[in-house]
N, C-alpha and C positions, 0 to 999 in steps of 0.2 A: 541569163548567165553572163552573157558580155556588160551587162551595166555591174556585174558583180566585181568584174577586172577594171573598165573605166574609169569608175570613180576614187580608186587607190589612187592609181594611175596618174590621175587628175592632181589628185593630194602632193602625192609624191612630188609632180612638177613644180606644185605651188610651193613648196618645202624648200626644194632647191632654189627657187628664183628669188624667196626671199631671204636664205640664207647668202646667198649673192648679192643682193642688195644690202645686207647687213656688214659684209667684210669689203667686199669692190665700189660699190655703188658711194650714189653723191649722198653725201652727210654719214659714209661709213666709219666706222670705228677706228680705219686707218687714216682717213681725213682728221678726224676730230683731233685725233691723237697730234696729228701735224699741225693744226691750227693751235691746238694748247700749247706748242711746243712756241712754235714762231709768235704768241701772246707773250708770254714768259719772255723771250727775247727780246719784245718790243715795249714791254712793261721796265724790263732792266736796262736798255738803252733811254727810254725816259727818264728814270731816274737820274742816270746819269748826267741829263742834260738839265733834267731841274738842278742839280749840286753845280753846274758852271752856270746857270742863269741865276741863280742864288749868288753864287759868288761875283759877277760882274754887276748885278746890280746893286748890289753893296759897296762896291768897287765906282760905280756909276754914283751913286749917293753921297757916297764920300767926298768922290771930284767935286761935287756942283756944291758942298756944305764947306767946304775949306781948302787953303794950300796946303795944306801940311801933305795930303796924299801926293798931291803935284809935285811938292819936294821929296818925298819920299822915294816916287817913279823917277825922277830927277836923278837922284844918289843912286837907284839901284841900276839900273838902264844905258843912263848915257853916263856914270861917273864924276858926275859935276858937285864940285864942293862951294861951300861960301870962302868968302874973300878969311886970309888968316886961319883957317881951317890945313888941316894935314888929315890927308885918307891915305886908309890903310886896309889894304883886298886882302881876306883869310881865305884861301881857296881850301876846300877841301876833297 
């Protein structure tokens, strides 16, 4: 008769201890959830950083193939014109 009560018993506990591990515990459903979360975040700050390494190395490619960029950063940065030239700032 007592192994008739035990072994629920038994069940029961195991029921709970893994439904505990499925919501609390390491690798639970609330973990995973926070790790997708902070992926997604760190997948969209890459991105972001590939769009400025794209753009400096383009920027880096340009310097070393010509002055024109050099004159370009020139004009826009520090305001230097060539000799006989008139500049004129449109702020907006």
């Amino acid at each position: 008769m007592r192994s008739r009560v035990v072994v629920p018993i038994v069940l029961v506990l195991l029921l709970v201890l893994l439904q505990w591990q499925l919501w609390n515990g390491r690798g639970s459903i609330r973990s995973v959830a926070q790790l997708e979360d902070k992926l997604a975040t760190q997948k969209a700050a890459n991105a972001k950083a590939t769009v400025v390494n794209d753009r400096l190395t383009a920027e880096v490619r340009d310097l070393r193939e010509g002055l024109e960029m050099v004159e370009e950063r020139a004009r826009q940065e520090l305001g230097m014109v060539k000799p006989n030239e008139v500049f004129v700032q449109i702020t907006r």
